[in-house]
Wavefront OBJ file of the C-alpha trace (Angstrom):
o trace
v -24.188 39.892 13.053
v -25.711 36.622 12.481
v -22.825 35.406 9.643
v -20.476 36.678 12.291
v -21.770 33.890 15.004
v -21.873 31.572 12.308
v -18.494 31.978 11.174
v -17.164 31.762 15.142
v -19.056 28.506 15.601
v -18.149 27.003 12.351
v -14.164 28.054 13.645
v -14.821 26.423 17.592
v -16.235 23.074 16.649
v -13.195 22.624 13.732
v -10.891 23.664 16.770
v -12.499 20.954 18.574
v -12.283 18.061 16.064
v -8.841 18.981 15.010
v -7.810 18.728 18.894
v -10.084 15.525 19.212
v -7.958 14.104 16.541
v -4.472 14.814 17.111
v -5.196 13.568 21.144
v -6.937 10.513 19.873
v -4.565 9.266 16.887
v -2.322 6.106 17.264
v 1.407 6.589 17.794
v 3.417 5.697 14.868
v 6.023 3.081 16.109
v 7.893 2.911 12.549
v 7.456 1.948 8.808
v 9.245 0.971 6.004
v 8.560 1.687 2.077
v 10.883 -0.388 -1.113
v 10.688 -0.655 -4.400
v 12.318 -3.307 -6.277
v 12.276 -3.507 -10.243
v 14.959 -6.418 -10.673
v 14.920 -9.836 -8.586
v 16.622 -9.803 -5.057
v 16.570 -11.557 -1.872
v 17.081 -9.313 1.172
v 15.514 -8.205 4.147
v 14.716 -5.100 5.848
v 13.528 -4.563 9.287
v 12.219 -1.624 11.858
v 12.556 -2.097 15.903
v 10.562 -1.097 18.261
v 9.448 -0.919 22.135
v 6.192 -2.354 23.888
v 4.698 -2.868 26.785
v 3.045 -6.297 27.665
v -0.366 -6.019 26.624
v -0.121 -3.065 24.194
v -2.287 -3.157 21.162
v -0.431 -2.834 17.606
v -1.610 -2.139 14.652
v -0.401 -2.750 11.102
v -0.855 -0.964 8.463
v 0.564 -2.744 4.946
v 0.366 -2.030 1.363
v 2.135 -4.452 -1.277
v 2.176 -5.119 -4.976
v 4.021 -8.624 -5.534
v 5.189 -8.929 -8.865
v 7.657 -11.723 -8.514
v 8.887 -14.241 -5.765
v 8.275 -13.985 -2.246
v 7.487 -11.415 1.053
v 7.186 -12.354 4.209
v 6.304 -9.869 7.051
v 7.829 -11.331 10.681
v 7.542 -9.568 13.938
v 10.228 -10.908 16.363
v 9.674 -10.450 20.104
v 13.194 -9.330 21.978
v 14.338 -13.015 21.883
v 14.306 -13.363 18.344
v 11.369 -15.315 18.200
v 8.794 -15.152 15.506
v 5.762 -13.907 17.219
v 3.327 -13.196 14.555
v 2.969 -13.224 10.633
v 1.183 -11.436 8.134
v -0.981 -12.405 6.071
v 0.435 -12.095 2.440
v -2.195 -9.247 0.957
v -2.183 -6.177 -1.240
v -3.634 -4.494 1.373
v -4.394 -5.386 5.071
v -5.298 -3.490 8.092
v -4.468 -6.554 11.356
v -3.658 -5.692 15.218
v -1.135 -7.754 17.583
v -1.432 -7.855 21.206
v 2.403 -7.509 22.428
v 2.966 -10.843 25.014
v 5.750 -9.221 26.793
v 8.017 -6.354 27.376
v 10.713 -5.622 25.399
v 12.135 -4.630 21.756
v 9.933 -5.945 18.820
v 11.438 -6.061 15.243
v 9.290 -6.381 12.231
v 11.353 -7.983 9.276
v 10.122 -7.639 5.705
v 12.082 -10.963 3.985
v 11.963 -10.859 0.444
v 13.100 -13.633 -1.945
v 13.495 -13.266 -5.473
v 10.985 -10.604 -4.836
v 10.053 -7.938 -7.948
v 7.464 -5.242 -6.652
v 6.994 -3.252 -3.920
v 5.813 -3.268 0.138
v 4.575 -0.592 2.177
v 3.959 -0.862 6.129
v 3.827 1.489 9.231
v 2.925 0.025 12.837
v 0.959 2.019 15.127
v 1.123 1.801 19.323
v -3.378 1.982 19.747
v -3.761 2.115 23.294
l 1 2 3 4 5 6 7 8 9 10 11 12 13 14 15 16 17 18 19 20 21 22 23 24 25 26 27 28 29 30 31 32 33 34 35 36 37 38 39 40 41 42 43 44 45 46 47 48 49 50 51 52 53 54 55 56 57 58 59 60 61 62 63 64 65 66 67 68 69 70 71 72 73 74 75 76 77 78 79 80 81 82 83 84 85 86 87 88 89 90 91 92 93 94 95 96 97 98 99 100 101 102 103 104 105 106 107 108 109 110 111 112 113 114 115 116 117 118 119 120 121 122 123
């Protein structure tokens, strides 16, 4: 009887941080994910909608083995807003100034290696 109780508790609270979890974890706005093995110069880009004051978090991964990447966000005006810091791995949050369609652009120039990055909506 007693293993039985255990087993039913053990079963509620892992119910209850699963649920915890998936209520609590950031929407995933977009991402993007390249490879590149031979020099090129291109750009790649996801969009995305926010609220004024919305919190947004980057998540970016990158292995630079030749020539440049820039991250960009653009604001709906095609403004650069904010820049990343060049890293192999950096976790940084934006506070969206106004409403509208964001884009983040991944520029690369003669660029050799690859770039991982998903944006998150926190609030």
């Amino acid at each position: 009887m007693k293993k039985k109780t255990i087993i039913i508790w053990i079963i509620i609270i892992a119910a209850a941080v699963i649920g915890i979890f998936l209520l609590t974890r950031p929407t995933v706005l977009g991402n993007m994910k390249n490879s590149y093995t031979e020099q090129i110069t291109t750009a790649s880009d996801i969009s995305f909608s926010g609220e004024a004051g919305e919190r947004i978090k980057f998540s970016f991964r990158s292995n630079i083995v030749n020539g440049e990447l820039n991250m960009v966000l653009y604001d709906s005006a095609g403004n650069a807003v904010y820049t990343l810091d060049e890293a192999k791995a950096l976790e940084t949050f934006y506070t969206l100034d106004s409403s509208g369609t964001y884009t983040l652009a991944a520029e690369c120039k003669d660029f050799i290696g690859e770039y991982k990055i998903k944006v998150y909506k926190t609030d």
